[in-house]
C-alpha positions in Angstrom: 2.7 54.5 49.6 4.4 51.1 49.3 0.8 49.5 49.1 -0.3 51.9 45.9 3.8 50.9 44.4 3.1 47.0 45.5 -0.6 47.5 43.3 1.2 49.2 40.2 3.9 46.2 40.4 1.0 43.5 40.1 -0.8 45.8 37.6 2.2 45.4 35.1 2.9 41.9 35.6 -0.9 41.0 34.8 -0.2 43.6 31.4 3.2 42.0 30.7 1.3 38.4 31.3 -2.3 39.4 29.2 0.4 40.5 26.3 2.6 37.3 25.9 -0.9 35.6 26.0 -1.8 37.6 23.4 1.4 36.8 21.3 1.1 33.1 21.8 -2.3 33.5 19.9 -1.0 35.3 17.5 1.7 32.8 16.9 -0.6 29.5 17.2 -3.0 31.3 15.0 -0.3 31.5 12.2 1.2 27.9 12.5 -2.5 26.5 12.3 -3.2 28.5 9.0 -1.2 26.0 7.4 -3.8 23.0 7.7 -2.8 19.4 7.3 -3.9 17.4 4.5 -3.3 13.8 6.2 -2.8 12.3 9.5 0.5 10.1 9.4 1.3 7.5 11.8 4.5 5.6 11.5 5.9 2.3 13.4 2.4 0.6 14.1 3.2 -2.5 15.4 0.9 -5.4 14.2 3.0 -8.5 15.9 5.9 -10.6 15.2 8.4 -8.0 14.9 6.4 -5.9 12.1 5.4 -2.9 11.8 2.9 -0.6 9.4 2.6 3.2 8.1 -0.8 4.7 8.3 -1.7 7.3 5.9 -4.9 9.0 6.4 -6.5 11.9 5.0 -7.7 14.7 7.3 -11.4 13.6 6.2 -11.1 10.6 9.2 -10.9 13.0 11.7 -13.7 14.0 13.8 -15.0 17.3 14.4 -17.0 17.2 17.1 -20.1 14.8 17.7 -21.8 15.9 15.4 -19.3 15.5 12.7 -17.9 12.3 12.9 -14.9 11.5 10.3 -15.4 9.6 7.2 -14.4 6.5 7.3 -11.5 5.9 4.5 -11.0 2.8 1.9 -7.9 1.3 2.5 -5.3 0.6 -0.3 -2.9 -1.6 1.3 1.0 -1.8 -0.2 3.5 -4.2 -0.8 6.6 -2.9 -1.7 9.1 -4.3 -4.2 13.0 -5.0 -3.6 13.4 -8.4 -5.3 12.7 -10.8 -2.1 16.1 -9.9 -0.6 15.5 -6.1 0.3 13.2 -3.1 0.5 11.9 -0.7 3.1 7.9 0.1 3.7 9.0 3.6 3.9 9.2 3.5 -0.7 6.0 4.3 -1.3 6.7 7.1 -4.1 3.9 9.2 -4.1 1.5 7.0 -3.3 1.2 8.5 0.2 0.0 11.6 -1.8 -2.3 10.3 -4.5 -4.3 8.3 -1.8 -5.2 10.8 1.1 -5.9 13.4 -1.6 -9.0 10.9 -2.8 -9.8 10.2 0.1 -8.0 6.7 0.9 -6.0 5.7 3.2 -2.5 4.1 2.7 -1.1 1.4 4.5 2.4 0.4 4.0 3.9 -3.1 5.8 7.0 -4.4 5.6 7.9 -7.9 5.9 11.1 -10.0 6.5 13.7 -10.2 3.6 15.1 -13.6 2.5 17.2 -15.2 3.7 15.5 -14.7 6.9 12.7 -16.6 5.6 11.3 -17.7 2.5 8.5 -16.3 0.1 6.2 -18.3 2.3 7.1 -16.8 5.6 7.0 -13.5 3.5 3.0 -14.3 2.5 2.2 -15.2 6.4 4.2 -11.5 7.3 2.2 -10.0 5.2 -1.0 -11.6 5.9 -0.6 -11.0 9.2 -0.5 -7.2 8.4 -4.0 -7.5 6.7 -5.7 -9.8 9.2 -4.4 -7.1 12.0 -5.7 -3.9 9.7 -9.1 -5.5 9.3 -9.2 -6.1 13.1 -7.9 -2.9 14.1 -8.3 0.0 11.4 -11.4 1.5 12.0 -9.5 3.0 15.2 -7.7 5.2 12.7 -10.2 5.9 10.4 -10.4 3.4 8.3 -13.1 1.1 6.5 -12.4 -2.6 6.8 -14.9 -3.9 4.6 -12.9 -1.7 1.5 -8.9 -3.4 1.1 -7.6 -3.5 -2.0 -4.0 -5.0 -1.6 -1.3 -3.2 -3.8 2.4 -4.2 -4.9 5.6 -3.4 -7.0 7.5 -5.4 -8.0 8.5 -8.5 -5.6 5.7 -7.2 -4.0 3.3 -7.4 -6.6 3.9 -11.1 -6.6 3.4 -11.6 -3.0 -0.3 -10.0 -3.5 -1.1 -11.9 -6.9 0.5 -14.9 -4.7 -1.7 -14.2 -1.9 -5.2 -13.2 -3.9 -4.3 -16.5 -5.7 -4.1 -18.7 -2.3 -7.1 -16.7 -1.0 -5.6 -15.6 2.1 -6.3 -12.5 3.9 -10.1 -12.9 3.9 -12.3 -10.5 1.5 -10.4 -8.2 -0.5 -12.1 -5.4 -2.4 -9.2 -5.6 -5.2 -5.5 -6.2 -6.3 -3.3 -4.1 -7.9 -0.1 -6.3 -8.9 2.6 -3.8 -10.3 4.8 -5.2 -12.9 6.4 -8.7 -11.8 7.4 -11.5 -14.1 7.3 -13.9 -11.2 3.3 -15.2 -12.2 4.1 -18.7 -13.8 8.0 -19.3 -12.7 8.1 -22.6 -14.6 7.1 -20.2 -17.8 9.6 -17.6 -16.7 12.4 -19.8 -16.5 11.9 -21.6 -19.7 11.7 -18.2 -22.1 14.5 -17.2 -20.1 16.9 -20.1 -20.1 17.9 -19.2 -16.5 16.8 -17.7 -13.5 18.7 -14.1 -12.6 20.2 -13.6 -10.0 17.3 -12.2 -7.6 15.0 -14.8 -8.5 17.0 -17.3 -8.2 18.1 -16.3 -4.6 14.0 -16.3 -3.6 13.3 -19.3 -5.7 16.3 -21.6 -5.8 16.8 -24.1 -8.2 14.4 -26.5 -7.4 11.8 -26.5 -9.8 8.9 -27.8 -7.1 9.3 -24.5 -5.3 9.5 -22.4 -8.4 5.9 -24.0 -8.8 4.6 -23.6 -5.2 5.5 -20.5 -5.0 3.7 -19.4 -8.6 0.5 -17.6 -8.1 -1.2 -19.1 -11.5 -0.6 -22.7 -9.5 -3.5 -21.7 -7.3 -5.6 -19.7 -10.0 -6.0 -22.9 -12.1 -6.1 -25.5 -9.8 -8.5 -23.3 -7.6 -12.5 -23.2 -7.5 -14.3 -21.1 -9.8 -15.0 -17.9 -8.6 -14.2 -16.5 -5.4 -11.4 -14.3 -6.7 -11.0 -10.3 -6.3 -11.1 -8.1 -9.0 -6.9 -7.7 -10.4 -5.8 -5.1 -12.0 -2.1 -6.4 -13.6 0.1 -4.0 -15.0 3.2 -4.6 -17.0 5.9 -2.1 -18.2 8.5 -1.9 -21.0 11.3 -3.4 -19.3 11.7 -6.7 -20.9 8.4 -5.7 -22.6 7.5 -8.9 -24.5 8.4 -11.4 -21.9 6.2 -9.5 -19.2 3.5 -8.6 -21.8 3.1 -12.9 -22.5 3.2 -13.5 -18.6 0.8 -10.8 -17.8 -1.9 -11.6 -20.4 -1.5 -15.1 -19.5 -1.6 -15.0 -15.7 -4.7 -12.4 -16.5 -6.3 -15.3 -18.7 -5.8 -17.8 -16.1 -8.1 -15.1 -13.9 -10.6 -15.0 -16.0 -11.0 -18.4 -16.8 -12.1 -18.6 -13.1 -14.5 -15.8 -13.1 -12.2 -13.4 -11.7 -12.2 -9.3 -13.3 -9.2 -8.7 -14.7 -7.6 -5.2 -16.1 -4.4 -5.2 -17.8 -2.7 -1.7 -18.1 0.1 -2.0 -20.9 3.0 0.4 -19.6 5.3 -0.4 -22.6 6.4 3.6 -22.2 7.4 3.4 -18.8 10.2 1.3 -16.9 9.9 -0.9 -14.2 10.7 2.0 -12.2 8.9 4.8 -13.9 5.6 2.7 -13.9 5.7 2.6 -10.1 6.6 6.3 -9.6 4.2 7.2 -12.2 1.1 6.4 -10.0 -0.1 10.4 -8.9 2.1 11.5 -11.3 2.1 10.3 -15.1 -2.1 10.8 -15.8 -2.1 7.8 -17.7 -1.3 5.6 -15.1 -2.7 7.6 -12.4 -6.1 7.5 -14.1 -5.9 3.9 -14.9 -5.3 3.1 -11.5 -8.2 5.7 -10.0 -10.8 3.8 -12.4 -9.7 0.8 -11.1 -10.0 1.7 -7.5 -13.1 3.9 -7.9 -14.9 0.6 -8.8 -13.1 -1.3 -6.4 -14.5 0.7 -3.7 -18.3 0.4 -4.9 
């Protein structure tokens, strides 16, 4: 008798166990229904105290041995915050518009002044591409496509670092609305420097022409430059419309592809946000990558 009750005991406790089981599937089988559309991974450190964002899209990821992930162009960003401030963590929606064609994003930060100058911010950087061609294809990504991106502050530092040829091979650059091109020009249509500026700059008129990417355009070799897209928005629309063409002229003059997207109906915010957004600007910037990426 208490060997038949001791078997009915165990009997119920394998049910009870089989049913949770059961549940558990049912559960898992509902939170994987939502599938991901990217693989994230934040806080890469790449040396020196820095640190990257890794945006991939689910396409990188292997199913099996058979079906190995594609391996993802990488569009590399700057961001913007005037020299003094910023977080790699703005990216708008760039995140968005890059894994869903298929590229992946990677975001860097690099140190503000006055904890160094714009050239300890072009080695930071730098560093961040040197490490991504060295290391990315462990996260999906395909070293021999980097087109380096920026906003802003940042969209000097790539224009300053295409300019310097620095960072080895580069598919492309996208430089994002910056007035910062010829700072010698800048000043003089200005009068002054503002305030930002002239806390990355100074007042010495030697750096404001070290630390101008068309310095290294036109006293460069011909050739050897990455195709640049340079876009320029309404904010201060005439001044950044005669530095952009200019600095784009200087490109071309050494054999260097140059597009120039005219943003005169979008601020010097709005231009930036408007990438996966606007489809003007998102459309000019796909071309431009889609040929990139060739």
């Amino acid at each position: 008798m208490i060997f038949r009750f001791f078997i009915f005991v165990l009997a119920m406790l394998f049910v009870s166990i089989v049913q949770v089981q059961i549940v558990d599937a049912q559960v898992l089988n509902k939170s994987t229904s939502l599938k991901p559309t990217r693989i994230v991974t934040k806080g890469v450190s790449v040396g020196g105290g820095l640190k990257i964002d890794i945006h991939a899209p689910i396409t990188v990821k292997s199913r099996g041995f058979f079906k190995p992930g594609k391996k993802a162009p990488i569009l590399l960003y700057v961001h913007g915050g005037g020299w003094i401030k910023g977080s790699r963590e703005k990216i708008y929606n760039l995140d968005t518009f890059a894994t869903k064609r298929g590229y992946m994003l990677v975001s860097v930060q690099y140190r503000p002044v006055p904890r160094t100058n714009i050239d300890g911010q072009v080695r930071d950087i730098v560093r961040s591409i040197n490490w991504v061609r060295n290391n990315i294809s462990r996260y999906g990504g395909d070293k021999r496509k980097i087109v380096i991106m920026g906003h802003s502050a940042g969209s000097h530092l790539v224009a300053l670092i295409a300019a310097k040829r620095l960072g080895g091979t580069l598919a492309g650059v996208i430089s994002n609305d910056v007035q910062a091109y010829d700072m010698v020009a800048y000043g003089g249509m200005r009068g002054s420097l503002p305030y930002v500026y002239a806390a990355a700059f100074g007042s010495n008129p030697n750096n404001w022409i070290k630390w101008s990417p068309v310095t290294y355009v036109r006293k460069g070799p011909r050739g050897g430059l990455p195709p640049h897209m340079i876009m320029y928005s309404g904010s201060n629309y005439e001044r950044r419309k005669v530095l952009a063409n200019g600095f784009g002229a200087d490109l071309r003059a050494k054999g260097a592809s140059v597009t120039l997207f005219d943003g005169r109906r979008y601020s010097h915010g709005s231009i930036a946000r408007g990438i996966g957004k606007s489809a003007e600007v998102t459309r000019a910037v796909e071309r431009f990558l889609r040929k990139a990426y060739r």
